[in-house]
Structure formats: structure tokens, C-alpha cells
N, C-alpha and C positions, 0 to 999 in steps of 0.2 A: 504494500500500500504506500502510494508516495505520502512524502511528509508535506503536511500544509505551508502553503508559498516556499516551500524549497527554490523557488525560481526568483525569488527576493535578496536569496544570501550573495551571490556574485555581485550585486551591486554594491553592497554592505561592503564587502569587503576590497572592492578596487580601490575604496577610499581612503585606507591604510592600510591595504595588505601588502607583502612582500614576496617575492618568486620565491615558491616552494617548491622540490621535484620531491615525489615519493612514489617506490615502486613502478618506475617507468612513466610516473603522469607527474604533468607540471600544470600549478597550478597557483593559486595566491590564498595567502593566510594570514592570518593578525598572531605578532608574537610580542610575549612580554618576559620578563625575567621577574623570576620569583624567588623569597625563600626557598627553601628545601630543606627538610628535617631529614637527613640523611643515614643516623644513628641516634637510636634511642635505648635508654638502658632503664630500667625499672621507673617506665613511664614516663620519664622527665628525656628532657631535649636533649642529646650532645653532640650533635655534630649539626652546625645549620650552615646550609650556602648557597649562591644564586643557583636556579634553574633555569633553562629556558621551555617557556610552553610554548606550543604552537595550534591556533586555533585553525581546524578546518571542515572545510563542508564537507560531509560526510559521503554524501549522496556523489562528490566528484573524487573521488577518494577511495572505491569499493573495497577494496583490500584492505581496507580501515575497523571493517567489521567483524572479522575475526583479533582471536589473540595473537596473530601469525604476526601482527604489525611490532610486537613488541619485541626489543634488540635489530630490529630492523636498520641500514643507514635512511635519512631524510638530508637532504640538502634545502638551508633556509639562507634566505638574501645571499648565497656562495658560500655559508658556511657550511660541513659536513657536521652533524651529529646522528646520533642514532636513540631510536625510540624509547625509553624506559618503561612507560605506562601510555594507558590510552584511557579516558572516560568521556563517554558522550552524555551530550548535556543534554537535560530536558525531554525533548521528544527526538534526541535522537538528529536531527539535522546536521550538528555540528560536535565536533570531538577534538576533545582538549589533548595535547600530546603532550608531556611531559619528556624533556629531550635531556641528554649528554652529550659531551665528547670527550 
């Protein structure tokens, strides 16, 4: 079943996105750099550092939907990383990457 106005996020996102290739498709995505709680020992924080996520439409992206995406390479604005985690938001339109390198 397609996702309601799926055909809305391309424009969303020409307006700050960045060249993204994943899996043989290129495409555009909004990234931002975040915490990351990298180690944690009896609950409490101990290792925190930037991440980079990378938000993408899901729907141009197929290979996004399995767990196969995750350790994956991704190349964003030329840089290479590769995939740690994957959560799609919401209804599923768009999926948040959580990236390395």
C-alpha cells in the first residue's frame, strides 16, 4: 500500500538535502550530526560522540527495508560511511540512518 503523499517528500527535501548514493541508487537526504551514546555501563552514559544520521525517503531507497541495510557502505555529500542502525519514522515514509566511519 503506498504511503500517503509519498510524492511530497522529494520536494521537502531538495530544499536541504545532500547527494546521497546507497546501494547503487542516488538520491538526496537531510543529515544532521548527533550525540551518540556509544557505551553504556550499569545504565548511566560512558562513552558519548557525534553521529551522523541521514534522513531518507524510504519508498526511493527499497533496500532500506530490510535489516540487510545495516553495516552497509552509504556515501553522503562525498563522504563514505557505512550504516549502523536504520529506524523508520512514523508511517514508515522516511528512515532515519544512523551512520559511521
Amino acid at each position: 500500500m503506498p504511503i500517503f503523499r509519498d510524492s511530497d517528500i522529494p520536494t521537502m527535501l531538495n530544499d536541504f538535502g545532500v547527494p546521497v548514493q546507497f546501494d547503487g541508487i542516488s538520491g538526496i537526504g537531510l543529515v544532521d550530526y548527533v550525540d551518540s551514546v556509544t557505551l553504556k555501563e550499569n545504565g548511566l552514559a560512558g562513552v558519548v560522540n557525534k553521529a551522523i544520521t541521514v534522513m531518507l525517503q524510504t519508498s526511493a531507497f527499497p533496500s532500506l527495508a530490510g535489516m540487510n541495510a545495516i553495516g552497509q557502505p552509504i556515501t553522503v555529500d562525498g563522504a563514505r560511511y557505512n550504516v549502523r542502525d536504520r529506524l523508520q519514522q512514523s508511517d514508515g515514509a522516511m528512515t532515519h540512518l544512523l551512520c559511521t566511519n
